[in-house]
N, CA, C and O atoms as a GROMACS GRO file, in nm:
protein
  344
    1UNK      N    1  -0.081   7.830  -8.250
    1UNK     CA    2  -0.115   7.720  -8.339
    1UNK      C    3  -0.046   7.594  -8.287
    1UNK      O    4   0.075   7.584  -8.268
    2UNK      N    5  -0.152   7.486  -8.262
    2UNK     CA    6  -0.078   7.323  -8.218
    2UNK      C    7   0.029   7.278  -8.357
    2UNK      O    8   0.038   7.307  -8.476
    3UNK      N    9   0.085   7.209  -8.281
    3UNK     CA   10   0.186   7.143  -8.380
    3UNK      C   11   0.103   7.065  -8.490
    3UNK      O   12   0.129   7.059  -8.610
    4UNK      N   13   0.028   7.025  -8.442
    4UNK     CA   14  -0.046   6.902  -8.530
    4UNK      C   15  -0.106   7.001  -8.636
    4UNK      O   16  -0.078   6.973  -8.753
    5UNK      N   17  -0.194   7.128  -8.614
    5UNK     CA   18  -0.212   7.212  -8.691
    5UNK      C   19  -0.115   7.312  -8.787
    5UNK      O   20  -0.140   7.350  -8.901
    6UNK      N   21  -0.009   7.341  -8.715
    6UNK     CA   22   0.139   7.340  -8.807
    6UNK      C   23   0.154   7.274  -8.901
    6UNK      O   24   0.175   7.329  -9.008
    7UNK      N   25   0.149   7.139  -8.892
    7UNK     CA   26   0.230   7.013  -8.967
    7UNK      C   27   0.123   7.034  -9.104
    7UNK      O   28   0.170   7.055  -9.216
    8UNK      N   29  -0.041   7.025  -9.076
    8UNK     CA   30  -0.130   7.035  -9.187
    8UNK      C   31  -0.103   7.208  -9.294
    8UNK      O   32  -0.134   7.255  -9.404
    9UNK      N   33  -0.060   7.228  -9.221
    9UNK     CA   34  -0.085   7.385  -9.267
    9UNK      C   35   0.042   7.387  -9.355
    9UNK      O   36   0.043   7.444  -9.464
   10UNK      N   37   0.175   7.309  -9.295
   10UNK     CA   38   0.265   7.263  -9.389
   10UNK      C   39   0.262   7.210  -9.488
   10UNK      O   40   0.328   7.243  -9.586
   11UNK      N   41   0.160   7.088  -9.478
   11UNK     CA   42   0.164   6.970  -9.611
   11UNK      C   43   0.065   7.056  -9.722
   11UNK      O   44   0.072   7.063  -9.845
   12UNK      N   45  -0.022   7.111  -9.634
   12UNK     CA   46  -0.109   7.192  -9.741
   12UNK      C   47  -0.070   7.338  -9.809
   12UNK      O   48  -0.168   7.382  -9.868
   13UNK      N   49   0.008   7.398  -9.815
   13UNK     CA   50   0.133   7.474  -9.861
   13UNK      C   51   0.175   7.399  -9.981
   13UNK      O   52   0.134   7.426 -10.094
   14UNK      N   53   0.266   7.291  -9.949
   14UNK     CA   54   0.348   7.196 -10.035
   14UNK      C   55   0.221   7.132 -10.127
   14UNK      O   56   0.214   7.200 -10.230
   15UNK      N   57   0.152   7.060 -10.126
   15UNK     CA   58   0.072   6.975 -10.166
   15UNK      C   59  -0.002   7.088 -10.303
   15UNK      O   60  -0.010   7.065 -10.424
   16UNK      N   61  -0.059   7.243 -10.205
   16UNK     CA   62  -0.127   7.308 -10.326
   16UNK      C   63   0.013   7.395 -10.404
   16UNK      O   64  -0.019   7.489 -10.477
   17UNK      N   65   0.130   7.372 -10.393
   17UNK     CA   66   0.228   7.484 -10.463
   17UNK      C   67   0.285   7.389 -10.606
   17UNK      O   68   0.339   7.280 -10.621
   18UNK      N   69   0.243   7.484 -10.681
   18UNK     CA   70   0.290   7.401 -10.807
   18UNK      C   71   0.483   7.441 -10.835
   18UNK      O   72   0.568   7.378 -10.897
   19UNK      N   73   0.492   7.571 -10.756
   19UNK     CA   74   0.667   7.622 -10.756
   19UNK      C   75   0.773   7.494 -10.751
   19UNK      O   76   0.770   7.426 -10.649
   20UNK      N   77   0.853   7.462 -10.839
   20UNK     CA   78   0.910   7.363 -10.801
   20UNK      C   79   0.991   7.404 -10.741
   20UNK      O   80   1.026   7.319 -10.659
   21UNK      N   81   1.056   7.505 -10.732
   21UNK     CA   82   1.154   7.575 -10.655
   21UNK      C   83   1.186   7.628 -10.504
   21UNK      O   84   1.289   7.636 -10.437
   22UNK      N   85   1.027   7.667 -10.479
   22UNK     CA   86   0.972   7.668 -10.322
   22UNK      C   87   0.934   7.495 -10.282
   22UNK      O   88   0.956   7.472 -10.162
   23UNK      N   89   0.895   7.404 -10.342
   23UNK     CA   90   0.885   7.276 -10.314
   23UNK      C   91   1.071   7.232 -10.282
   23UNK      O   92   1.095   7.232 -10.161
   24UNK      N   93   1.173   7.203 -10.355
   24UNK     CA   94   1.308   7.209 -10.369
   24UNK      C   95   1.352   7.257 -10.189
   24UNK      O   96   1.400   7.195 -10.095
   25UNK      N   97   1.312   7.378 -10.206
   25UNK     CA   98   1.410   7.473 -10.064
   25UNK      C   99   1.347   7.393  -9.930
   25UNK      O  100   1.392   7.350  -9.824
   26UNK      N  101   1.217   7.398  -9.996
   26UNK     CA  102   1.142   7.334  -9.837
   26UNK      C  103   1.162   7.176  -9.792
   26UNK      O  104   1.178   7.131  -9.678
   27UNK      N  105   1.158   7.119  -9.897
   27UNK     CA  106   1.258   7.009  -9.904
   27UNK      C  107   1.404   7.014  -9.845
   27UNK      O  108   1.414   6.948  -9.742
   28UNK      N  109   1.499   7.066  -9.879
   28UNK     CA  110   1.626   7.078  -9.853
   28UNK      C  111   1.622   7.123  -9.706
   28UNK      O  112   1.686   7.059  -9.622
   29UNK      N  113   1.549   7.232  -9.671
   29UNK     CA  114   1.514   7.299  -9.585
   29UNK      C  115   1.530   7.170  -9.438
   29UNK      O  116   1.620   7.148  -9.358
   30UNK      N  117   1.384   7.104  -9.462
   30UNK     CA  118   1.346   6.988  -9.368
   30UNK      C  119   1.442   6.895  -9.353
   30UNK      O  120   1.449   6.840  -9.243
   31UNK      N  121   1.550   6.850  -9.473
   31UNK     CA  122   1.639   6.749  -9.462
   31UNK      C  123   1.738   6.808  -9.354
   31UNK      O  124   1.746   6.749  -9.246
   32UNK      N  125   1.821   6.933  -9.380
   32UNK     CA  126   1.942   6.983  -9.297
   32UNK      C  127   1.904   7.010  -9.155
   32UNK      O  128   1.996   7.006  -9.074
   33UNK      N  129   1.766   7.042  -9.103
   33UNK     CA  130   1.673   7.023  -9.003
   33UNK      C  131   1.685   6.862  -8.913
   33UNK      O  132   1.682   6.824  -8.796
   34UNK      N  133   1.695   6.817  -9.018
   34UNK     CA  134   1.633   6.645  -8.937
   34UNK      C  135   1.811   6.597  -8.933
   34UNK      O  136   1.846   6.515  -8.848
   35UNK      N  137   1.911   6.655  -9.027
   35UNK     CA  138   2.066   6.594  -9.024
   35UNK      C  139   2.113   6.691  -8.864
   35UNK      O  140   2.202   6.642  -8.795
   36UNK      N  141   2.045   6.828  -8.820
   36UNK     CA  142   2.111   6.858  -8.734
   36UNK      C  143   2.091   6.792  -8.590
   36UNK      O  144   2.167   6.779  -8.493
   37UNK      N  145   1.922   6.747  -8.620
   37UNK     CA  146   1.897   6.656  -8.461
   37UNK      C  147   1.950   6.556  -8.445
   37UNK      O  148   1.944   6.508  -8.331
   38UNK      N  149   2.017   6.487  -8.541
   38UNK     CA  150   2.090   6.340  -8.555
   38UNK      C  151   2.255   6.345  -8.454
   38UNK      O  152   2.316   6.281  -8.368
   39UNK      N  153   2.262   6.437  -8.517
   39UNK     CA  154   2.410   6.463  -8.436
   39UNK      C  155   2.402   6.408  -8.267
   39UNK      O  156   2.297   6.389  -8.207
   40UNK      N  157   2.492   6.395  -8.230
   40UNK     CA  158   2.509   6.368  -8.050
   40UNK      C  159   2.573   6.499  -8.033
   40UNK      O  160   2.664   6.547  -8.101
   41UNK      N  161   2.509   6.550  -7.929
   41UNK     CA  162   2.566   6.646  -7.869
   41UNK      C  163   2.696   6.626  -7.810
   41UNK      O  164   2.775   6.720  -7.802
   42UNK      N  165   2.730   6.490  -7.761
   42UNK     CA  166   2.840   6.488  -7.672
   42UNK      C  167   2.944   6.502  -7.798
   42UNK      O  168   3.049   6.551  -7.756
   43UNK      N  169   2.950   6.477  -7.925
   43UNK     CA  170   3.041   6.507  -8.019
   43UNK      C  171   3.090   6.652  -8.051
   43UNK      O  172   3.199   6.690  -8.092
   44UNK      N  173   2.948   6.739  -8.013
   44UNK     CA  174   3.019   6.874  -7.994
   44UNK      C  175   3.081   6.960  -7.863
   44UNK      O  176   3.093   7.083  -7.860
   45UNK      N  177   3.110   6.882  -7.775
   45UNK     CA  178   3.170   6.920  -7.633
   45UNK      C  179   3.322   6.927  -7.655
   45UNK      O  180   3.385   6.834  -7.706
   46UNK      N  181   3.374   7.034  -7.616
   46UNK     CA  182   3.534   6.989  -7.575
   46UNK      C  183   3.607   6.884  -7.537
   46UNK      O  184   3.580   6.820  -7.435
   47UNK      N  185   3.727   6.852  -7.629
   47UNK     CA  186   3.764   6.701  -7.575
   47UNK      C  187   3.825   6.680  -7.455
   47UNK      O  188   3.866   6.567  -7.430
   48UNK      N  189   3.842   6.795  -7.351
   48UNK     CA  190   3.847   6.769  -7.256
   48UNK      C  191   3.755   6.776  -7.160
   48UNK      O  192   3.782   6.727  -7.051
   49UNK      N  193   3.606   6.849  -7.184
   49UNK     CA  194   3.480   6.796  -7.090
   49UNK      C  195   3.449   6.669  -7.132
   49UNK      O  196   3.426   6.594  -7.036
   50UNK      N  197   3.435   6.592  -7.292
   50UNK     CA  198   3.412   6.478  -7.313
   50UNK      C  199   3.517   6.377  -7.200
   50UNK      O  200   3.489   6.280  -7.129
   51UNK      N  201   3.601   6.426  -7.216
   51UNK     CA  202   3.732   6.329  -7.110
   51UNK      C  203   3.715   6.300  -6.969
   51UNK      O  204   3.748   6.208  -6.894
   52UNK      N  205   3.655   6.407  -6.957
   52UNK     CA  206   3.641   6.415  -6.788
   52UNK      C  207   3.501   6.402  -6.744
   52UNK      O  208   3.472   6.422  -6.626
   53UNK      N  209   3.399   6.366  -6.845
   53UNK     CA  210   3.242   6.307  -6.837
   53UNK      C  211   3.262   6.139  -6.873
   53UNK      O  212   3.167   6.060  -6.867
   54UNK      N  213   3.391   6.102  -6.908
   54UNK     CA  214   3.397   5.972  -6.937
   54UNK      C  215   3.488   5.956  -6.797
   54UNK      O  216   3.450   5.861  -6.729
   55UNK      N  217   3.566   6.006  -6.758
   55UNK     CA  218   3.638   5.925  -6.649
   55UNK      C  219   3.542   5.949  -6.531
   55UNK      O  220   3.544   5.878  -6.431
   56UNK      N  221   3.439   6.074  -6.549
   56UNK     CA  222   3.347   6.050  -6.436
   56UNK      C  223   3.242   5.914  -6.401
   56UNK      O  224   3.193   5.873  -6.296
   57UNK      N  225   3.231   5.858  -6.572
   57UNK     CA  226   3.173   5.802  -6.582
   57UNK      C  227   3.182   5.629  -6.504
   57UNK      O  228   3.110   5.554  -6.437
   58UNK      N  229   3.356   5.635  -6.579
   58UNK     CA  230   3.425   5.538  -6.482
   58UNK      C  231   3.432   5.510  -6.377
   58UNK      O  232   3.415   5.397  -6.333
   59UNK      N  233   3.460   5.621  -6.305
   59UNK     CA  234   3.485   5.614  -6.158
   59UNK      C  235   3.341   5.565  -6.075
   59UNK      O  236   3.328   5.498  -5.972
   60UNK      N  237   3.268   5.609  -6.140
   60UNK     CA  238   3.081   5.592  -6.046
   60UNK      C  239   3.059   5.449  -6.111
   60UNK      O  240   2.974   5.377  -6.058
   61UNK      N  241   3.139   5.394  -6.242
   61UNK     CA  242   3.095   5.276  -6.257
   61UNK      C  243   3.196   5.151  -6.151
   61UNK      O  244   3.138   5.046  -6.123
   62UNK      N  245   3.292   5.166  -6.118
   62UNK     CA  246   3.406   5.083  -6.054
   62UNK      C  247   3.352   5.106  -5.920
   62UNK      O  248   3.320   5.005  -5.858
   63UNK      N  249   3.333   5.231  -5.859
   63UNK     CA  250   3.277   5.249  -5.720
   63UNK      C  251   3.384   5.342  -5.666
   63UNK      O  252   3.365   5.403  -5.561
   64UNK      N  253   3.483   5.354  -5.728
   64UNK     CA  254   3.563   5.489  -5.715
   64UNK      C  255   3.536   5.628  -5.637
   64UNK      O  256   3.603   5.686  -5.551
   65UNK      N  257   3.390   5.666  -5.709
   65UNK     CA  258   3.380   5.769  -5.639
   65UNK      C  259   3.211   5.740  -5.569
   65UNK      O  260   3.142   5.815  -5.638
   66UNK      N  261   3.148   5.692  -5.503
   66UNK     CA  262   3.027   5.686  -5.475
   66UNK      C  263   2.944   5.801  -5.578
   66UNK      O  264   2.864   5.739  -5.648
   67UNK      N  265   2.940   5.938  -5.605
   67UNK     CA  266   2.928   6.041  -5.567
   67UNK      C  267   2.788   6.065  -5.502
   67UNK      O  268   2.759   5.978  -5.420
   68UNK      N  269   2.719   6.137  -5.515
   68UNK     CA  270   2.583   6.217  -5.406
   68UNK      C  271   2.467   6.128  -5.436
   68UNK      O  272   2.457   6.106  -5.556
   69UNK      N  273   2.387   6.078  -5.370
   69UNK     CA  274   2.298   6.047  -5.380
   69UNK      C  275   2.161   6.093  -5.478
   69UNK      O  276   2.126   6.209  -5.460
   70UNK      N  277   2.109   6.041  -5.545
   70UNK     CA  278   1.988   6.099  -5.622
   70UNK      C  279   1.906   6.197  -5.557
   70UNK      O  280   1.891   6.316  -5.585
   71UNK      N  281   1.844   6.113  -5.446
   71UNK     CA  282   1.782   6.193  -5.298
   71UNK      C  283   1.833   6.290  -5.265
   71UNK      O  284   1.776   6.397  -5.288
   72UNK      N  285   1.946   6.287  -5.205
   72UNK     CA  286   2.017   6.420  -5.209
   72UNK      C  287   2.042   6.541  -5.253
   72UNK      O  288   2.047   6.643  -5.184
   73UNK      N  289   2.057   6.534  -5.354
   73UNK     CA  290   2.070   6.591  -5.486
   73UNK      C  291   1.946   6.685  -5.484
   73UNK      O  292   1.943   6.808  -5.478
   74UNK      N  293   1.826   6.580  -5.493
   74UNK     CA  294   1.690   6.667  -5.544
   74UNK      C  295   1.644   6.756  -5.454
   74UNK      O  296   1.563   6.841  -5.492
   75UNK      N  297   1.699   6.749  -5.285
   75UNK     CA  298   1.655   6.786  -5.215
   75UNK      C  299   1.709   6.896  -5.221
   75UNK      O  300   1.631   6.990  -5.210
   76UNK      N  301   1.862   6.931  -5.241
   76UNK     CA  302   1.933   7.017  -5.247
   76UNK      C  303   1.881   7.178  -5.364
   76UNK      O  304   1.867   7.300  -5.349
   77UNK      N  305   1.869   7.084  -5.467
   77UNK     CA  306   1.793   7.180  -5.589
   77UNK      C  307   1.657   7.206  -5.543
   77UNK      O  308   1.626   7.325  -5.542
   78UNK      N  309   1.567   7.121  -5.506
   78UNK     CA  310   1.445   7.184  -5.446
   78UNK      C  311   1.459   7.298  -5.347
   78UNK      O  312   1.369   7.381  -5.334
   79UNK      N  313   1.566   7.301  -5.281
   79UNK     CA  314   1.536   7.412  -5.197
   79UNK      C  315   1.608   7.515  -5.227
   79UNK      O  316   1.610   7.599  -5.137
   80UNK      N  317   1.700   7.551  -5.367
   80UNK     CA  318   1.783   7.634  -5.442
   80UNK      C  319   1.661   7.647  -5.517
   80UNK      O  320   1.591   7.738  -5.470
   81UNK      N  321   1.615   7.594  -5.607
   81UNK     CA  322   1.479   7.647  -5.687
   81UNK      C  323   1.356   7.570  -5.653
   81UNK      O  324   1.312   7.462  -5.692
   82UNK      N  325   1.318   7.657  -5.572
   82UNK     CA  326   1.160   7.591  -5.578
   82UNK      C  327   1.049   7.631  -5.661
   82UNK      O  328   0.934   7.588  -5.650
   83UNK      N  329   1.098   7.730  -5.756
   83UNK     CA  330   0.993   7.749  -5.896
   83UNK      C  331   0.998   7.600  -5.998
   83UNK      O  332   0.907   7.583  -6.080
   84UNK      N  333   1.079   7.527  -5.989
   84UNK     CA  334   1.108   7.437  -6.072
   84UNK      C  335   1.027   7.341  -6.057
   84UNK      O  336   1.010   7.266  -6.153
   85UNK      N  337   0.960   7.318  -5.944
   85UNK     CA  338   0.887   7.197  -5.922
   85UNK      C  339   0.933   7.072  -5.938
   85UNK      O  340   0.896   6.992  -6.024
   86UNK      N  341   1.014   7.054  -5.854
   86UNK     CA  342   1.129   6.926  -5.893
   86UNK      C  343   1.061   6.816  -5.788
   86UNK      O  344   1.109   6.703  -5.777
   0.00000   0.00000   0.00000
């Protein structure tokens, strides 16, 4: 089933349920859903990978560390996975 057909099949559930109680959960339901995508992930990382993704951050911004090239990089993973289609 497409999403878009999901979503109808949802509203039309809700729309024909007179339950106020199954209306309530599914409600509550969708809110704690939409509060968990809000979050930043980087808030749930260890404060010492957060620490050391920020001084990485630094260093490639000052020129500190050059590090690898983009090019590089892709070429490297392309030929470690070439199912990936990179």
């Amino acid at each position: 089933m497409s999403t878009a057909e999901n979503k109808l099949s949802l509203v039309q559930m809700i729309v024909e349920s007179d339950d106020k109680t199954f209306i309530s959960k599914v409600l509550k339901y969708a809110s704690s859903l939409k509060k968990e995508k809000t979050t930043d992930w980087a808030e749930e990382l260890p404060a010492e990978v957060f620490e050391e993704l920020r001084l990485s951050i630094e260093e490639a911004d000052n020129g500190t560390d050059p590090g690898i090239p983009h090019e590089v990089m892709l070429k490297k993973f392309r030929k470690k996975y070439p199912h990936l289609n990179l």
